[in-house]
N, C-alpha and C positions, 0 to 999 in steps of 0.2 A: 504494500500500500504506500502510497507517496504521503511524506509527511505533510501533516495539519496540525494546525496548534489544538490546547485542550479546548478553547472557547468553538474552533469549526465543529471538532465532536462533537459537544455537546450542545450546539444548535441543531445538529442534524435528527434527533431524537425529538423535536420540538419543532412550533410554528417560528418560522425562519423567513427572511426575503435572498429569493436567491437571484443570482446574477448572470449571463452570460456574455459573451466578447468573441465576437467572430472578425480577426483581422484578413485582408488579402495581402498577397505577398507577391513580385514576380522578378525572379533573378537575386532575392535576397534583398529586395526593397518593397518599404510598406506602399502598396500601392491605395488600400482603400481600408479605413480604421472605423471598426462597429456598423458589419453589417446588420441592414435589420432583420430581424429572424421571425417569420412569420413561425417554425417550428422547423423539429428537425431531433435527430442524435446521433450518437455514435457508439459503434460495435465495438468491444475487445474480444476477441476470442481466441483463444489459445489452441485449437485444435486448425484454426485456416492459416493458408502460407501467407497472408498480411493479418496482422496481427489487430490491425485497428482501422475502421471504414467508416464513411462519414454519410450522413444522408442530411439535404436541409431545403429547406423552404424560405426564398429571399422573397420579403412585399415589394423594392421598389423595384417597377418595370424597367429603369432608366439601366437597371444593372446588370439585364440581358444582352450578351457577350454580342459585338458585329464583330471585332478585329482581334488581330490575332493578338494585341497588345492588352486588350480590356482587361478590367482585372478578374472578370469571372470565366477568360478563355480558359485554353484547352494546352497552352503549348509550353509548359513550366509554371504555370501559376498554381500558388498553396495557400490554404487557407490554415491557421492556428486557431485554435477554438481553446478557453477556458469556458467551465462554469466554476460559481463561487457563490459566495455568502457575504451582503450586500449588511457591514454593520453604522450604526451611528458615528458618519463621519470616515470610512474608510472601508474596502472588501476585498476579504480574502479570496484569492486563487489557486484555484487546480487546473494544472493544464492539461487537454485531453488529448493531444496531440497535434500533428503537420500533416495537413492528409494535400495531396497533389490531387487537382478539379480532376474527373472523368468526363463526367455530361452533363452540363448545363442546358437545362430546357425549356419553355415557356410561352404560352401564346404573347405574340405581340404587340396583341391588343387588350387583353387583359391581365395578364399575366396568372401565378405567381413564377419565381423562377424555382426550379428545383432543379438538386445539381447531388450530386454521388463523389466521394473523395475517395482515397486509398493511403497508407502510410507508407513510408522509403522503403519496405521491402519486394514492392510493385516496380520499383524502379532496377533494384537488381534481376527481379525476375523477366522484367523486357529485352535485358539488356546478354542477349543469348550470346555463348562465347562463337563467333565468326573467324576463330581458327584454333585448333589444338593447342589446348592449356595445359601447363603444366606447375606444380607447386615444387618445380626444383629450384632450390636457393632462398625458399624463405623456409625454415628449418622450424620453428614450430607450431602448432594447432593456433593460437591467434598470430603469428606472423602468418599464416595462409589466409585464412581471417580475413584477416586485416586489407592483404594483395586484393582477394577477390571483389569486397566491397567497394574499395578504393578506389581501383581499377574503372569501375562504373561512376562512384558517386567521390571525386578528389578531396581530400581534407573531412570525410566523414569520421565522424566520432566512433571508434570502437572498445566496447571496456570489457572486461574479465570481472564480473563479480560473480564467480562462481563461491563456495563459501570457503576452500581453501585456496582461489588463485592458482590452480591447477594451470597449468601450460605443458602438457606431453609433446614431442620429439611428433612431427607428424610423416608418415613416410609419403615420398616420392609416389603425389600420383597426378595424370591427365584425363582432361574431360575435352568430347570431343567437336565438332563443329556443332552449333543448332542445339547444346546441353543445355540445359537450364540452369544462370549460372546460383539462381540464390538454392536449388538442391544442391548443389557444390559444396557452398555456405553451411546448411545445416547438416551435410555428412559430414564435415570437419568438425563442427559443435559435436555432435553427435559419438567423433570420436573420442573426444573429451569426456565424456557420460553428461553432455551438457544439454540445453538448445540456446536459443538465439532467436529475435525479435526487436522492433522497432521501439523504445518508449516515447515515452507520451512528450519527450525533447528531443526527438530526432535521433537519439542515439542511438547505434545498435547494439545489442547489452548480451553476451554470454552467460549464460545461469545454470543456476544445479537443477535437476526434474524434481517437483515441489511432492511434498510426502507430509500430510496432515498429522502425524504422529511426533514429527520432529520439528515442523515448520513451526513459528511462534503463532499462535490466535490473533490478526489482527484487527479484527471486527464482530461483532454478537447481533445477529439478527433475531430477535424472538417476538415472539407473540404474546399479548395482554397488554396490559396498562403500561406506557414507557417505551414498548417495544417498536420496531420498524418496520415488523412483518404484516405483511397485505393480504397475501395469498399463498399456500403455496401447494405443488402438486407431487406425486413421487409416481416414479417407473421405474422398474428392472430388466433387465434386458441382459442374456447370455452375448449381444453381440460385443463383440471387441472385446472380452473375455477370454484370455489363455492361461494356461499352467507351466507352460516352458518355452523357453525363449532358444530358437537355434541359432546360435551369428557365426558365419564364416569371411573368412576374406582370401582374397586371391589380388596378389598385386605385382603382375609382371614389370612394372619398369622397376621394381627393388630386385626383380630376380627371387623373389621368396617364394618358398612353397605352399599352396592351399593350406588352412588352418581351418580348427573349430570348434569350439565350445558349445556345450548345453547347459542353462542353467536352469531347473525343477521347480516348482513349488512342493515340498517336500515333507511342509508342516504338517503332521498328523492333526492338529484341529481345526487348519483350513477347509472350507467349505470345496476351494477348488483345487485340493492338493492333488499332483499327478499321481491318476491309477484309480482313484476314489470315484462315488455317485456322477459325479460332475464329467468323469469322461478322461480322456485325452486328447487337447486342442494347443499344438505346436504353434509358435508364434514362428515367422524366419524371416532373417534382416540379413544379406550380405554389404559387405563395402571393402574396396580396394585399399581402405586405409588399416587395416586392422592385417595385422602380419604376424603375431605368433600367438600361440592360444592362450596365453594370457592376459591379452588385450581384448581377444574373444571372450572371455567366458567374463571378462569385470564388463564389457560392453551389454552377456547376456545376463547378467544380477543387475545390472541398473535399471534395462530396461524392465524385466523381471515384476517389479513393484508396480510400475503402471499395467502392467499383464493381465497381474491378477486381480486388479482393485477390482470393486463391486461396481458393475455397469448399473450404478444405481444413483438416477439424475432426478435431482428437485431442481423446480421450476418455481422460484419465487417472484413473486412482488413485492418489493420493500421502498420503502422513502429512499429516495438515489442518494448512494456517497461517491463522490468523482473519483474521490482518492483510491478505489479499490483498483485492482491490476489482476489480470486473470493470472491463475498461480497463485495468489493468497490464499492463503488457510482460515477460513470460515467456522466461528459457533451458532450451528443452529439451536436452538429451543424454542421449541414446538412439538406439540400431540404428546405433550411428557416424557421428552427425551432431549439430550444433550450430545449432536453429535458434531465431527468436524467434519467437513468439508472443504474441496480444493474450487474454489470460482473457476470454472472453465466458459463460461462465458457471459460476459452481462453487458447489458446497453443503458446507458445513458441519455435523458432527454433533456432538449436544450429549451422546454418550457418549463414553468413553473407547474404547470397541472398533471404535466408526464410523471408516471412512477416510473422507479426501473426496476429489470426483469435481468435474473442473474437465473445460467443453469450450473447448478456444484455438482460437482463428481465424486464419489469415493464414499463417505457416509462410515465412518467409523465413531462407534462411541466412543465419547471422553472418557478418557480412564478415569477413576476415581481419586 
């Protein structure tokens, strides 16, 4: 979660006046500051290859795009969106991110305008490698990183906050013409035991895969008197559910031989321990960067955890915190029970009457 002082918290549990600021931007200059926002939000989700997408409703017609320069074109223009909490005399901000215009649309004679953003990892994924890449000469997991991103978007922010600053040795590999370069990107993360996405400042940020048993609580959404909760719904679902994870790798420009690890769910009081009720459902991941089976088998325990978590998604309504980032660790309380939750995906709305709608993953009770 992005930090907020104690007074934004605990506005947010309360009637509040809240704020928003939509600026345009084109080349790194403010071109048009507080657009009006007829309505609109913005998506985090963690499970799409752009991590944060925008949708909005502009009232004046004046600022339906003719040229290529306008500031609501199509041909590098960004908008920055905060919401906040508008106090006696000064308001606090959370910024929601930089999303680059898609399509801007609108009758021209009445309008309004409505328009579709995307955040900077749209910009690597356009940006297809148009000849054989190779990661020889930058020697490790964020120097490749680093090449890849930069390479497309020059002077881009890239940071390691994994939570030990892990940097592994990454081996010698190439991707081919027409590759997609940001799958590049997060097979490199990946070999890490990490992933990678845009924040809500433009920066691209390496992280550890979020684990609600270990990650800190940094929100309580509950229900009754006090509480933030609106609605909420539950599903289970066997999809995307496994017990073992198979990772190999093969990477001929090191010359190395095929490798590969299997890592089980093997807990006798898992529900989906391999062998048990539940079956046998093999997860399998190759990658060229993974070269002796010990790289394999910590790549298949890491993934391992997200395998077997409980494909068990609540669908909430709550009073929107801007501050939250998919990946946070979640306390539900509701139906008399106290569990955590990973936000995997929630949207934000950019009116004051919008609630927002978060779906969490995983659903393990709070130990005691």
């Amino acid at each position: 979660m992005q930090p907020i002082s104690n007074t934004f918290r605990q506005a947010l549990t309360s009637s509040h006046r809240m704020a928003v600021q939509v600026d345009a931007y084109y080349d790194g200059e403010l071109t048009y500051a507080g657009l009006p926002v007829n309505d609109g939000a913005v998506t985090l989700d963690r499970g799409s290859k752009t991590r944060r997408s925008l949708s909005l409703t502009v009232g004046d017609l004046s600022l339906l795009p003719w040229d290529a320069t306008d500031p609501l074109a199509v041909y590098g223009q960004e908008l920055v969106v905060k919401r906040g909490i508008a106090y006696a005399g000064s308001t606090e901000w959370v910024r929601l991110g930089t999303f680059r215009i898609d399509e801007p649309a609108g009758n021209v004679r009445s309008g309004p305008i409505s328009l579709t953003g995307k955040s900077a990892e749209v910009a690597i994924q356009d940006d297809r490698f148009m000849q054989p890449t190779s990661s020889a000469g930058y020697f490790t997991c964020m120097d490749v990183i680093t090449f890849l991103i930069q390479e497309t978007i020059p002077g881009a922010v890239v940071i390691n906050a994994t939570g030990d600053l892990r940097d592994p040795l990454c081996p010698v590999a190439t991707w081919n013409v027409q590759a997609d370069r940001w799958d590049a990107v997060t097979s490199v993360a990946r070999a890490m035991n990490a992933e990678i996405a845009c924040d809500a400042f433009n920066h691209f940020v390496v992280t550890d895969t979020p684990n609600p048993l270990t990650n800190p609580v940094v929100w309580d959404i509950a229900d009754g008197e006090g509480g933030t909760l609106m609605s909420a719904a539950r599903a289970m679902s066997r999809t995307a559910v496994y017990n073992a994870v198979v990772v190999s790798g093969e990477n001929a420009a090191s010359n190395s031989s095929p490798v590969s690890a299997v890592a089980y769910d093997d807990d006798p009081a898992s529900p989906t321990r391999w062998g048990g009720p539940f079956g046998r459902v093999p997860r399998y991941y190759s990658s060229a960067l993974l070269t002796t089976e010990a790289e394999c088998l910590a790549a298949a325990e890491s993934m391992l955890f997200d395998a077997t978590a409980p494909n068990i998604q609540v669908s909430v309504t709550a009073a929107p915190n801007p501050a939250l980032e998919p990946g946070d660790c979640i306390r539900m309380r509701y139906a008399g029970r106290r569990q955590l939750f990973i936000a995997q995906a929630l949207t934000i709305p950019l009116t004051a009457t919008g609630s927002s709608s978060l779906t969490l993953r995983g659903g393990k009770d709070e130990p005691a």
